[in-house]
C-alpha positions as CSV (number, residue, x, y, z in Angstrom):
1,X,-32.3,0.6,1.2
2,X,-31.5,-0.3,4.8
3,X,-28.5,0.3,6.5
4,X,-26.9,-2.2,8.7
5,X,-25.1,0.4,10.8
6,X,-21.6,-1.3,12.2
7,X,-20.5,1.8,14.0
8,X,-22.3,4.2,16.7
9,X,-22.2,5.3,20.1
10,X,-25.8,4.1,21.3
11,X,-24.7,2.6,24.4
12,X,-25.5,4.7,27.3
13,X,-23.0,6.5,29.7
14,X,-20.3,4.6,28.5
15,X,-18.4,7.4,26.2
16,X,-18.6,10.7,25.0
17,X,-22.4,9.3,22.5
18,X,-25.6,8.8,24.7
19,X,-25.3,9.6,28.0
20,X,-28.0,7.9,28.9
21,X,-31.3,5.4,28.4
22,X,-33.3,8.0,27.5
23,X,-31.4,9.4,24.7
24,X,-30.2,6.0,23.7
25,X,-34.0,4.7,23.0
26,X,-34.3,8.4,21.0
27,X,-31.6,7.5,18.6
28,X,-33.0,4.1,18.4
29,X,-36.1,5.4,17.5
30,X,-34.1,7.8,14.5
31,X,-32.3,4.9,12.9
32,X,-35.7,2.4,12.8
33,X,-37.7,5.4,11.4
34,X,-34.5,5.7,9.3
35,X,-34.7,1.8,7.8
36,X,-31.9,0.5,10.4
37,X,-33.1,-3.0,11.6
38,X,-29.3,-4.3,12.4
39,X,-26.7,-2.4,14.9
40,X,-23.4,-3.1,16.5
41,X,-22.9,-0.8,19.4
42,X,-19.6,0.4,19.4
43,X,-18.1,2.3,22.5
44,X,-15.0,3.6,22.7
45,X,-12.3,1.8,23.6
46,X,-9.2,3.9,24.9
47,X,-6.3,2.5,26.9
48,X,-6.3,4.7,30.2
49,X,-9.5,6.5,30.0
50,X,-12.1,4.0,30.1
51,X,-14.6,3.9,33.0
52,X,-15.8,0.4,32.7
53,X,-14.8,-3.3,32.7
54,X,-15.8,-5.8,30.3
55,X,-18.5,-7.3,32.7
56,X,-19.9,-4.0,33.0
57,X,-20.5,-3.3,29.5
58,X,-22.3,-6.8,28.4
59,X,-24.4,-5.7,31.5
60,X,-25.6,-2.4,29.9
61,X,-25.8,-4.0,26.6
62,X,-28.6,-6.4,28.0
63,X,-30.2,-3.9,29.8
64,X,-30.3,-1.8,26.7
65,X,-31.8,-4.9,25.0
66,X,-34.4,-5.1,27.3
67,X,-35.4,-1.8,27.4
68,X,-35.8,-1.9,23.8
69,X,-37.9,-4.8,23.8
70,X,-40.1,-3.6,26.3
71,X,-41.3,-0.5,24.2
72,X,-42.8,-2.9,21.7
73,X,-41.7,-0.1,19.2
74,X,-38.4,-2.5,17.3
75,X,-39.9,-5.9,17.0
76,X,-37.2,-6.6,14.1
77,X,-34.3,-4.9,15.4
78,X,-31.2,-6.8,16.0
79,X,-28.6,-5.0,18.5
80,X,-24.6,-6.6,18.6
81,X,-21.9,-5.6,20.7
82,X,-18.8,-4.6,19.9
83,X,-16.0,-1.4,20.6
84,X,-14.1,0.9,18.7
85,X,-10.7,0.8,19.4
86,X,-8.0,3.5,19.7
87,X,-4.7,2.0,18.7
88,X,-2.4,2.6,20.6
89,X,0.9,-0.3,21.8
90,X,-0.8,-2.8,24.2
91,X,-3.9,-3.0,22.3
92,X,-3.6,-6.2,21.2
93,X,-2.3,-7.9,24.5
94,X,-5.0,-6.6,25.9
95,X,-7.1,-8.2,22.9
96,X,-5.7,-11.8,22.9
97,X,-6.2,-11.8,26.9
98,X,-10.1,-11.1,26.0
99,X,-10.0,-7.7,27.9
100,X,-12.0,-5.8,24.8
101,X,-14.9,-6.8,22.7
102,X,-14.1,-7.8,19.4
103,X,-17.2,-7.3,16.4
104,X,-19.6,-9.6,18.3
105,X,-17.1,-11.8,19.5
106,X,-15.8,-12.3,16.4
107,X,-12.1,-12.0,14.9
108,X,-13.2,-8.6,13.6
109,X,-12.0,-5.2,15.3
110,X,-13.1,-1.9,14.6
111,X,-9.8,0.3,15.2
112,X,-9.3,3.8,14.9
113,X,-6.4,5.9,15.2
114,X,-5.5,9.7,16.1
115,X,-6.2,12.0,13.1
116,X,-2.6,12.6,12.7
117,X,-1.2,9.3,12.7
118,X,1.7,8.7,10.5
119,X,1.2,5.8,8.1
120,X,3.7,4.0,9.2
121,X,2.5,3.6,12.6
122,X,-1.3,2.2,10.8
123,X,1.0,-0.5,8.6
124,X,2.4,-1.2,11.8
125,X,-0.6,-1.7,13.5
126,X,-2.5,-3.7,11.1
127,X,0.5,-6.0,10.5
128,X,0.3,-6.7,14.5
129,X,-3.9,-6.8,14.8
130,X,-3.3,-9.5,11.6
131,X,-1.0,-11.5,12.9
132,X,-2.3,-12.0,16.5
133,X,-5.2,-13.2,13.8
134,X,-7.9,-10.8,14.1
135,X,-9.6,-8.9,11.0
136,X,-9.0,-4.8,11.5
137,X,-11.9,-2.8,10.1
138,X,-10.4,1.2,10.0
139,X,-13.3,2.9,11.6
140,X,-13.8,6.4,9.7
141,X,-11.1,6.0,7.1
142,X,-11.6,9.3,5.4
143,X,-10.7,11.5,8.0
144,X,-6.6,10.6,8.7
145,X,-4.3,12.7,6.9
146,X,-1.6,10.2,6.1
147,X,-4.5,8.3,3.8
148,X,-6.4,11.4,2.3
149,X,-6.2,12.0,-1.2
150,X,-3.5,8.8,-1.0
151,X,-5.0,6.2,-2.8
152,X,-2.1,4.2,-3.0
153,X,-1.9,3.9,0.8
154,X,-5.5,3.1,0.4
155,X,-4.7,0.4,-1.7
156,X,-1.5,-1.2,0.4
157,X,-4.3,-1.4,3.0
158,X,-6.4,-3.4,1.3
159,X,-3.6,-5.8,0.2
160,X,-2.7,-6.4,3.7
161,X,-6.5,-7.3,4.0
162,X,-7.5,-4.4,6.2
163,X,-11.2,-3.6,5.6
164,X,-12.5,-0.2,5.4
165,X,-15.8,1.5,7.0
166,X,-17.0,5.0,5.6
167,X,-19.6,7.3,7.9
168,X,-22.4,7.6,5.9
169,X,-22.6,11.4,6.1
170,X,-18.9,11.7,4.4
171,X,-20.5,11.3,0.9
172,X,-22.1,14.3,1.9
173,X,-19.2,16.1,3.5
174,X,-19.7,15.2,7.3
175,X,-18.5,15.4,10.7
176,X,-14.9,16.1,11.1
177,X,-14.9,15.7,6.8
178,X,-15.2,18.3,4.6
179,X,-13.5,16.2,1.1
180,X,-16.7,15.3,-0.2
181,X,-14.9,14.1,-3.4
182,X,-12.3,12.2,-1.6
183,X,-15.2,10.4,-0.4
184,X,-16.8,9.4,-3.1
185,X,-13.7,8.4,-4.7
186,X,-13.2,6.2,-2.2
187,X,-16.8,4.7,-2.7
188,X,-17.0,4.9,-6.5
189,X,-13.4,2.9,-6.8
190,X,-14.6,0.0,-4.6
191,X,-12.2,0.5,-1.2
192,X,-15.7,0.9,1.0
193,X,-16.7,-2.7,2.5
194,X,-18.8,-1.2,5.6
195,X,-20.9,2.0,6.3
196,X,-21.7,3.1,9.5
197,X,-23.4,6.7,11.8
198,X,-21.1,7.1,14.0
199,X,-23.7,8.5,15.6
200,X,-23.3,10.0,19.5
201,X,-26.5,12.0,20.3
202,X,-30.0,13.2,18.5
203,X,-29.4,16.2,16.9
204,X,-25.6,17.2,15.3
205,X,-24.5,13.6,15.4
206,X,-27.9,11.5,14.9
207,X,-28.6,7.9,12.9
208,X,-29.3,9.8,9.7
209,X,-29.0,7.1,6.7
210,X,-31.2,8.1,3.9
211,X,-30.5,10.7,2.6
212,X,-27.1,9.8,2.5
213,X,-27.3,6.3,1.1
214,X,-29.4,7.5,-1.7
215,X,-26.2,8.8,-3.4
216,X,-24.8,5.3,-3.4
217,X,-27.6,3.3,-4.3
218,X,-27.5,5.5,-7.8
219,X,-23.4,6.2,-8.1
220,X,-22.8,2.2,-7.1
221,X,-26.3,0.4,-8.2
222,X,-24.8,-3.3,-8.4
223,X,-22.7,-2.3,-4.8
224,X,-24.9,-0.4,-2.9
225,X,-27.0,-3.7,-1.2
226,X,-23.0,-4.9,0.0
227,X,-21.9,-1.8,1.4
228,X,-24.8,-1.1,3.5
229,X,-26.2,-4.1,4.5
230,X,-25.0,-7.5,3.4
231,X,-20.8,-7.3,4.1
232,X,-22.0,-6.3,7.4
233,X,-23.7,-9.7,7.7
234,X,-20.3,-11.4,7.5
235,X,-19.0,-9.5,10.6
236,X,-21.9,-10.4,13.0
237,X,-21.4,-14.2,11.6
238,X,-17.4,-14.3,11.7
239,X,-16.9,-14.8,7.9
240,X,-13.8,-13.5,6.7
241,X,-14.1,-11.4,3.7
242,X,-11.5,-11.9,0.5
């Protein structure tokens, strides 16, 4: 089944994922052989330490486009823009003033926040993202501490209307995740809207999807098609998900 991957670090020389064309087109080249045909490229965002305006990023996101197109190799693939988004205060005046790229210009954000962040400070910051009237997606929600192994946190999150992206690779015990079964609670019980790679390079952090998604298809049969490709579809279009 394909994967309509919402969160990697293709873009290149923008972040700590591709540092450059090159290695971008590579990981294309993984995720397409992989079944990929839809991507959002998500760079970090990170108050302070970003090396690039908003101009400059739609610029390297056409001349990614380009590049791709002139290989000939993608003639199906569909590349989005968006970032992912360190919350931190000032985020979201910096949001409304249309300083940071939402999910395709969309009301949707993909925000993540320092492993250690105290759940307090995430209500906090999904109550502000929400009613400045954007959508928060938690990029890589089983790797904070404050929500592992919680699930009523997990659910609290969802009643706010937060929605929740999984790396692929955690059902699998991936980067930076080691609680396999955490994950797959996670999956099994519903809380998973989006998937993403996460990917940054070609070889430890790569566009890997199937071997990964095959677990879902057979734990969550009548899911699977929404988690990995069709809620995605509502992000790229600006539908807001109940």
């Amino acid at each position: 089944m394909q994967l309509f991957d919402i969160h990697c670090h293709i873009l290149p020389g923008v972040d700590d994922g591709s540092r450059n064309l090159e290695t971008s087109l590579d990981m294309i080249d993984i995720a397409y052989s992989e079944g990929t045909r839809k991507i959002i490229l998500t760079p970090h965002y990170i108050l302070g330490k970003n090396t690039y305006e908003y101009e400059e990023l739609d610029q390297k996101y056409e001349a990614l486009k380009q590049a791709v197109a002139e290989t000939g190799k993608f003639p199906d693939l569909e590349l989005y823009l968006g970032n992912e988004i360190l919350y931190e205060e000032g985020i979201v005046q910096r949001l409304r003033e249309g300083k940071i790229h939402t999910m395709n210009g969309t009301k949707y954000v993909l925000v993540e926040y320092n492993i250690r962040t105290p759940f307090s400070e995430i209500l906090h910051s999904i109550d502000e993202l929400t009613q400045a009237r954007f959508w928060p997606i938690i990029a890589h929600v089983e790797r904070y501490q404050a929500l592992e192994d919680h699930l009523d946190r997990i659910d609290e999150l969802l009643d706010r209307g937060t929605l929740l992206q999984m790396n692929i690779s955690s059902v699998e015990g991936g980067f930076l995740n080691e609680n396999k079964r955490w994950c797959r609670k996670l999956v099994k019980k519903g809380c998973i809207t989006f998937f993403g790679t996460d990917a940054h390079n070609t070889d430890s952090r790569a566009p890997y999807v199937q071997e990964y998604s095959k677990w879902i298809e057979k734990k969550c049969s009548s899911d699977a098609a929404w988690m990995l490709n069709e809620a995605a579809q509502y992000i790229v279009d600006g539908k807001y998900i109940e």
